[in-house]
C-alpha positions in Angstrom: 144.1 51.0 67.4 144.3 52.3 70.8 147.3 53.0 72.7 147.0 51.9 76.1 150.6 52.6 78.7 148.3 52.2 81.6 150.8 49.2 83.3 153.7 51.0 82.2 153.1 54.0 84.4 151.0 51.7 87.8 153.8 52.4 89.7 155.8 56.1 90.3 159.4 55.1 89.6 162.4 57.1 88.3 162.4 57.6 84.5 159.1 55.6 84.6 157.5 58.8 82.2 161.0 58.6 80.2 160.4 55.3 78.6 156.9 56.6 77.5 158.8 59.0 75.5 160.7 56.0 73.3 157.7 55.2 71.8 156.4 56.2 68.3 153.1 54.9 67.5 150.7 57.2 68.7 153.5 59.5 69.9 153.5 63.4 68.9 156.5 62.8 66.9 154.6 60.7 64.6 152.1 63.3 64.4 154.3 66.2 64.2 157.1 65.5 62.6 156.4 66.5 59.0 155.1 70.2 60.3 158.6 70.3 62.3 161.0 69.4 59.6 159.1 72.0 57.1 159.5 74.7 59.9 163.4 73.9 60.1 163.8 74.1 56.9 162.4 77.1 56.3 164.1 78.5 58.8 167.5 77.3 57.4 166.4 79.1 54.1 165.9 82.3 55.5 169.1 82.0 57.9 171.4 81.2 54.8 169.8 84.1 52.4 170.1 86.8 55.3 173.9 85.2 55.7 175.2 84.8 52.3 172.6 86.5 49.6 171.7 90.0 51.0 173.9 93.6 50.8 174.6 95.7 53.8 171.7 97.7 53.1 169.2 94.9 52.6 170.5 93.7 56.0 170.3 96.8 57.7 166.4 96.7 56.7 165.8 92.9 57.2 166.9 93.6 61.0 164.5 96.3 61.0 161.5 94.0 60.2 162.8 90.9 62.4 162.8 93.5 65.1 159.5 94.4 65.0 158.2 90.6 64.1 159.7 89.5 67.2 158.3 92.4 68.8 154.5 91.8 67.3 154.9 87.8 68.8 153.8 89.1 72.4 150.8 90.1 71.0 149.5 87.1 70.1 147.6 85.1 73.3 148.8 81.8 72.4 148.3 80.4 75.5 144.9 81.9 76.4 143.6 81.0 72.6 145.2 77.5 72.6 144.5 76.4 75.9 141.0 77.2 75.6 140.3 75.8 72.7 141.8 72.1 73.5 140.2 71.9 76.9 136.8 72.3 74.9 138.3 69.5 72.6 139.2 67.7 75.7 135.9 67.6 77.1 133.9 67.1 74.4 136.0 64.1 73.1 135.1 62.4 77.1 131.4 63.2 76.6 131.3 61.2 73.4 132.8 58.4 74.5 130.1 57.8 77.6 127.4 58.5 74.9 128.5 55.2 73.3 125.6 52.8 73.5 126.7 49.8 75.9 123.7 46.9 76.0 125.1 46.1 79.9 122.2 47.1 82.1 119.3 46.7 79.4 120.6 42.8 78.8 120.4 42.3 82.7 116.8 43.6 82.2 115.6 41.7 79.6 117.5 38.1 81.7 115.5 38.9 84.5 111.8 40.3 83.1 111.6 38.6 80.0 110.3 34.9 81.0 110.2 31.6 79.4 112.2 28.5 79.1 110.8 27.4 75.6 111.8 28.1 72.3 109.6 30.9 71.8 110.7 32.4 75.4 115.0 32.4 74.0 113.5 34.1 70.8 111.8 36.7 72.5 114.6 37.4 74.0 117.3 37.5 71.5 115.4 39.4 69.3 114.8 42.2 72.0 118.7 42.3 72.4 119.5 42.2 68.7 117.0 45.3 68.1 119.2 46.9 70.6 122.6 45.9 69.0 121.0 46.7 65.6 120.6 50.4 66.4 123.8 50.9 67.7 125.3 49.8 64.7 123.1 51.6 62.3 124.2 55.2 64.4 128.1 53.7 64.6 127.7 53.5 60.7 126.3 57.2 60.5 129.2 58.6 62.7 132.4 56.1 62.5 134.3 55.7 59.4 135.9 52.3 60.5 132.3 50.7 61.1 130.9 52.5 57.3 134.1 50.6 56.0 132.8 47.0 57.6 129.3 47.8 56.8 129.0 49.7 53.9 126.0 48.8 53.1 122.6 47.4 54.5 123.5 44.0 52.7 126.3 43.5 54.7 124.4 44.2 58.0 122.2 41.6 57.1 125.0 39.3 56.5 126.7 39.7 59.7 123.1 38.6 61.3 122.0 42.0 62.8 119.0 42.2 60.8 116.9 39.5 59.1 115.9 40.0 55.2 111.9 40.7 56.5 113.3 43.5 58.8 115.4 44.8 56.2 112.0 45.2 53.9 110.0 46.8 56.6 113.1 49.4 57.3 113.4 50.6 53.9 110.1 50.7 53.2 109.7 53.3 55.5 110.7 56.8 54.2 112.1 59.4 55.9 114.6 62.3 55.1 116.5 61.5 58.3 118.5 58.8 59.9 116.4 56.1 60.9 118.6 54.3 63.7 115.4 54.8 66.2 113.4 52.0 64.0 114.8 49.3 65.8 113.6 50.8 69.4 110.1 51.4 68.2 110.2 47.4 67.1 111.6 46.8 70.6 109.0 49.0 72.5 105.7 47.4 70.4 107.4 43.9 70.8 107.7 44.3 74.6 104.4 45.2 74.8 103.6 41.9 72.9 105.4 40.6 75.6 103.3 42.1 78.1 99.9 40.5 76.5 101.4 37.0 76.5 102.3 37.2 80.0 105.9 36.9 79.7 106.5 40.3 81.4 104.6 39.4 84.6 104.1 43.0 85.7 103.9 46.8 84.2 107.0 47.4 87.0 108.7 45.1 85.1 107.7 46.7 81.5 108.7 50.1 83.0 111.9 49.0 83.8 112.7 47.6 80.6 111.5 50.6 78.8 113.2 52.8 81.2 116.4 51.1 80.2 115.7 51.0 76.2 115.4 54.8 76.5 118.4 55.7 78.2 120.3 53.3 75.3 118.0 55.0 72.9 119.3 58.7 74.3 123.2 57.4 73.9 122.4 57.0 70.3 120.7 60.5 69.6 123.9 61.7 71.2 126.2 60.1 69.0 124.2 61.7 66.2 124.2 65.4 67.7 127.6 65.5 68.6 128.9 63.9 64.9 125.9 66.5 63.7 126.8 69.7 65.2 130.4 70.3 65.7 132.4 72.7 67.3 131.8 76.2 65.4 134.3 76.3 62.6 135.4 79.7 63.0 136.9 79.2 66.8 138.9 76.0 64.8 139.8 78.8 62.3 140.9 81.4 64.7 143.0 78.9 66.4 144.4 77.7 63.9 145.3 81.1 62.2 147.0 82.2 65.5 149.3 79.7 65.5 150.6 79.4 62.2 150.7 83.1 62.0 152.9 83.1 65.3 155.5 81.2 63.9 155.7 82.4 60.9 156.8 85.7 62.8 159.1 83.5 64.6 161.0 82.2 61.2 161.5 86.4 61.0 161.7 87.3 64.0 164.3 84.3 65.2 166.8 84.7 63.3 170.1 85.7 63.8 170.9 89.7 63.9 173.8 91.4 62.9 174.1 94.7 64.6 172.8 98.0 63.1 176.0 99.6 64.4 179.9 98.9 64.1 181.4 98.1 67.2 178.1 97.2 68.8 178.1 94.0 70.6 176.0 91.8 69.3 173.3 88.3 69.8 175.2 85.3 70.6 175.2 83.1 66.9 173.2 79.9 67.5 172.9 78.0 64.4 170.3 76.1 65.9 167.5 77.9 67.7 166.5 75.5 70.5 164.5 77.6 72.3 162.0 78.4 69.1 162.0 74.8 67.7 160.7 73.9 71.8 158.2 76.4 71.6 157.2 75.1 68.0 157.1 71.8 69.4 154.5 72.4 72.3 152.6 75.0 70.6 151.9 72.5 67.1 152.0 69.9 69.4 148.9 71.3 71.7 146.9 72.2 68.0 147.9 68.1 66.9 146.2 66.9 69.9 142.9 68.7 69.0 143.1 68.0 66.0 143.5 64.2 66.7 140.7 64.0 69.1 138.4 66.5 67.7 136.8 63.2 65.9 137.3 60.4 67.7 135.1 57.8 65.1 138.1 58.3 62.6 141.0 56.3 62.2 143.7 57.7 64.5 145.7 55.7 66.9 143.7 56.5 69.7 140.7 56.9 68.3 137.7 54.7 69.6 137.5 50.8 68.8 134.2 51.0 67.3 134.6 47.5 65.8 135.7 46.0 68.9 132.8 47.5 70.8 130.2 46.0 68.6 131.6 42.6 68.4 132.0 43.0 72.3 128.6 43.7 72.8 127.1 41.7 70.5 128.6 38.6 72.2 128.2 39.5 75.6 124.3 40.6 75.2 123.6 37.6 73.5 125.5 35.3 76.5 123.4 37.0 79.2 119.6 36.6 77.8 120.3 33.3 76.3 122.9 30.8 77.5 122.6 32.9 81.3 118.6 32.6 81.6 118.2 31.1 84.5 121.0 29.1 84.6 122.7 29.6 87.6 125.0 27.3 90.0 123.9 26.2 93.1 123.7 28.3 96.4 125.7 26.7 99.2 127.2 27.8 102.1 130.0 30.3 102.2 133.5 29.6 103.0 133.1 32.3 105.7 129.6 30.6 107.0 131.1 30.2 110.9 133.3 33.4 111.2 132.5 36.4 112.5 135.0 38.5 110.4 135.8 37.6 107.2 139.4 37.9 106.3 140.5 36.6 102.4 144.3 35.5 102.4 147.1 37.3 101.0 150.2 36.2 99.1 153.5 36.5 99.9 153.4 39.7 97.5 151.2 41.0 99.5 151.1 39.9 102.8 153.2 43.1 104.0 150.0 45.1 103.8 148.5 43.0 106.8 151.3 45.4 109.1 149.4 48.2 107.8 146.7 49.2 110.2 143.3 49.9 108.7 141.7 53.8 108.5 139.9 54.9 111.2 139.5 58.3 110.3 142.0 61.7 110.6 141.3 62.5 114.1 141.8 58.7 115.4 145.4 58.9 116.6 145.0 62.4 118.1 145.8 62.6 121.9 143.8 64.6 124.4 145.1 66.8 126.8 146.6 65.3 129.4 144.9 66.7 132.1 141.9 64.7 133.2 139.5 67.8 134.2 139.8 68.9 130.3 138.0 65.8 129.2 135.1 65.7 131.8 131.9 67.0 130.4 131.1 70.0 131.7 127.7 71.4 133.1 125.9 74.7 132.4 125.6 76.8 135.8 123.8 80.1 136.7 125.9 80.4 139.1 129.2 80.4 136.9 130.0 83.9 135.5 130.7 83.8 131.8 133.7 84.9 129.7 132.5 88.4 128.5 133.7 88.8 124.8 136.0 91.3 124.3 134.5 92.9 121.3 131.0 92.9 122.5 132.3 94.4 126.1 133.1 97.6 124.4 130.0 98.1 122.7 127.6 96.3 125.6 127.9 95.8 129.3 127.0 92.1 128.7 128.0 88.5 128.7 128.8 86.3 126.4 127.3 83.6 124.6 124.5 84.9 126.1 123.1 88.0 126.1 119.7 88.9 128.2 117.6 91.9 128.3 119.0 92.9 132.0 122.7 92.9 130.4 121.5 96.3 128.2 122.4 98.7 130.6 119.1 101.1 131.3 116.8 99.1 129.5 116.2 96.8 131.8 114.2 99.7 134.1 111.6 99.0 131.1 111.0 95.9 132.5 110.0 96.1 136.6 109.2 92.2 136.6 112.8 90.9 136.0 113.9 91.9 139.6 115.7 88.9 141.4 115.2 88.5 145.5 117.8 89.1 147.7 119.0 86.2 150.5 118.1 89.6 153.1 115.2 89.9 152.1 116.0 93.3 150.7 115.2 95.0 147.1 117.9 94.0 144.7 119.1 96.6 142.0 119.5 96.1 138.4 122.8 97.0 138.3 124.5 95.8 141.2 127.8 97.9 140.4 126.4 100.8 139.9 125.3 104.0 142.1 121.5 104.2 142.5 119.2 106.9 142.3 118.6 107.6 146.0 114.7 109.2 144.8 114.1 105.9 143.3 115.4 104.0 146.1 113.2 105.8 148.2 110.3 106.5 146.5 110.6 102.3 145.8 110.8 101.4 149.4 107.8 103.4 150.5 105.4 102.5 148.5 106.4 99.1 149.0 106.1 99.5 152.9 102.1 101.4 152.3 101.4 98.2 149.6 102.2 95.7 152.4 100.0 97.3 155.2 97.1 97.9 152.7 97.5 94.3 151.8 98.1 92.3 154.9 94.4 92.4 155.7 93.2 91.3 151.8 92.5 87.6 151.5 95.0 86.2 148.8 94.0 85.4 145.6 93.3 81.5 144.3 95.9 80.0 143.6 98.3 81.5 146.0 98.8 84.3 143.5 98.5 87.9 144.6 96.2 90.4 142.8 97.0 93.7 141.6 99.8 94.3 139.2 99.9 91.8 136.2 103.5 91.6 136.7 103.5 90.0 140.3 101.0 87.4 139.7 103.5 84.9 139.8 105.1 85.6 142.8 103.8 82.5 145.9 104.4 84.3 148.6 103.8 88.1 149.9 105.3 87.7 153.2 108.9 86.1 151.5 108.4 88.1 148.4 106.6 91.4 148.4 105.2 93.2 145.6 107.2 95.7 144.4 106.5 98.5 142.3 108.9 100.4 140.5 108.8 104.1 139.3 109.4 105.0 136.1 112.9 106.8 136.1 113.7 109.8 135.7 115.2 111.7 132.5 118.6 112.1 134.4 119.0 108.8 135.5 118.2 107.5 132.1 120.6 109.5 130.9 123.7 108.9 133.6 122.6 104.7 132.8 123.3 105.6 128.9 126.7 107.0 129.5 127.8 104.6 131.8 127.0 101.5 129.5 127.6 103.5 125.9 130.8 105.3 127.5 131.1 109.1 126.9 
């Protein structure tokens, strides 16, 4: 049966883990105690020959070999080997018991799709359920010794009303060198479509449903099979296995007390009783007991599964909700909460201390602000408002951070003539304010902008209010606010005095 603590340990309390420890059904010392009582013993045996039987000489060598024994322990990866190989058992022991069949959602399926308040309605619907329960019981008898010893044989699933005597015929008359729990789906599937015909599934949405549901119950049973059919490979249980008993039986050698080689030598301190060995023996064995013991989980253990249980659960509770639930339901009134706005269900006196409590809001709900109320204004992007340069950037480029525009590239921007920004004096702005300009550019830009306005000041403007010419003043509105401005291409040594001003030296 299985052993469930769960209330003992609801509450953290001092020496609430002790009293788990009292306990011997289903305890490691009923599982280990035999294995631990031989290893004393044979510790003992050795301990009282090396004491009393052996010579000088034969000592003298016996040390020799429980030297290098204790030495050789090291070399064994228990812990690697062992841990390894019980978190596998671990996990696969979890994923078995989900793949146990439960009839929950399919019976809510069947309530609610399978119509029909007549007698031949309630059949139709118990029979679809009972097909269900009957191939769960037929894989629980393939895999669980506990349900094999209650149904041994396919009389005594008859008897216990699972299957009728005509359904027992038609399953054994069909042959097949395999387990045949899956018969009792088909007769589900071609009886559902039955179902369908007569009109007592009203829909294919609600025959897809239902089948959708039968197959997901059907794939819990092929699990049970595949996991009861292929097992964990037996040479990792064997390696495991081999490692440990082999590491304590250099620890009966190697653990023993040692008289030294030499006279006059100080020797080990004499403990009769090796604690520290018989601990390790205790946790080692006791991690290979617990693999062993879950490694099946369909036996007989104390904390194996209650396969018997489940059926009889199942079976009862399937049957409740298509029969004696079908549309029987109480009648719909009017909430005790009908005329509040916030529902609030009273407390006891147990509980009512958890009313002080106030209710999560989230991690950043009691955080304060800065107290300063110009921090918590929202704040406005402005071209006017120079940003913070970032200071790795800065070395590498004379720009701005987050930001970062072609005019910011040092010298690249003379690539680009139309990005030039008016000055309030009506003068030609530079691309790089802070810097020294080439006085032949200057120049050369100032008098051909002077010739470009007196050629131009007798040319009608262009439709639009756009100026013609150069593709890259055709947006400007006005010439006599804005003229057009050509740039010359710059020369080799300017480029180059740009480049090491922005790159460095």
């Amino acid at each position: 049966m299985t052993i469930s603590y769960t209330l003992k340990v609801a509450n953290s309390r001092f020496g609430g883990f002790s009293k788990l420890l009292f306990r011997w059904k289903g305890s490691i010392y009923k599982l280990l105690y035999k294995e631990f009582i031989v290893f004393m013993v044979l510790y003992a045996v050795l301990s009282l020959v090396y004491r009393r039987l052996l010579t000088e000489e034969q000592k003298r060598l016996y040390t020799k070999v429980a030297q290098y024994c204790n030495r050789s322990i090291d070399l064994i990866p228990m812990s690697f080997v062992l841990g390894f190989y019980v978190t596998l058992i671990v996990n696969r022991w979890w994923a078995q018991y989900t793949s146990i069949p439960l009839p929950d959602q399919l019976m809510c399926v069947i309530s609610s799709n399978v119509h029909g308040k007549d007698e031949k309605g309630r059949i139709l619907r118990r029979t679809l359920i009972r097909y269900a329960n009957l191939s769960s019981v037929l894989i629980l008898r393939s895999v669980s010794t506990r349900v094999l010893k209650r149904f041994p044989t396919m009389d005594h699933v008859v008897e216990a009303g699972f299957m009728t005597q005509d359904e027992r015929k038609k399953f054994e008359s069909l042959h097949s060198d395999f387990n045949k729990y899956w018969i009792p789906c088909v007769w589900f599937t071609n009886l559902a479509a039955q179902a369908r015909w007569d009109g007592r599934i009203r829909d294919d949405v609600a025959l897809r449903l239902l089948m959708d549901e039968l197959n997901l119950y059907r794939a819990k049973c092929s699990m049970l099979f595949h996991y009861d059919w292929i097992s964990i490979p037996l040479v990792y249980t064997q390696v495991v296995t081999i490692a440990v008993y082999s590491f304590f039986t250099f620890c009966l050698i190697g653990r023993q007390f040692l008289e030294p080689l030499e006279p006059g030598q100080e020797g080990d301190l004499d403990m009769y009783i090796p604690l520290p060995t018989l601990l390790q023996f205790f946790f080692y064995a006791g991690w290979l007991k617990v693999a062993e013991q879950i490694i099946n989980p369909f036996g007989e253990d104390d904390d194996d599964f209650e396969t018997n249980k489940l059926i009889d659960r199942n079976l009862q509770v399937s049957l409740l909700s298509v029969d004696d639930m079908y549309q029987n339901l109480p009648p719909t009134v009017k909430d005790k909460y009908w005329n509040e706005s916030t529902a609030q269900p009273p407390y006891t006196p147990a509980t009512a201390a958890e009313t002080l409590k106030p209710s999560f809001l989230g991690s950043t709900f009691d955080m304060h602000m800065c107290e300063d109320a110009e921090q918590s204004q929202p704040a406005e992007a402005s071209p006017g408002v120079s940003r913070i340069q970032t200071p790795l950037l800065s070395r590498f480029f004379a720009a701005t951070s987050p930001a970062i525009s072609i005019k910011n590239f040092g010298w690249g921007s003379r690539g680009h003539p139309h990005l030039w920004h008016p000055r309030v004096d009506g003068g030609v702005p530079s691309a790089h304010p802070n810097r020294s300009e080439d006085p032949e550019s200057v120049a050369c830009i100032e008098e051909e902008g002077t010739e470009d306005e007196e050629s131009r000041a007798s040319e009608p403007p262009m439709p639009g209010g756009c100026l013609g010419g150069d593709p890259d003043t055709r947006g400007l509105r006005n010439a006599k606010e804005l003229p057009l401005i050509q740039v010359k291409a710059p020369s080799s040594d300017s480029i180059r005095a740009d480049r090491t001003e922005a790159w460095g030296p």
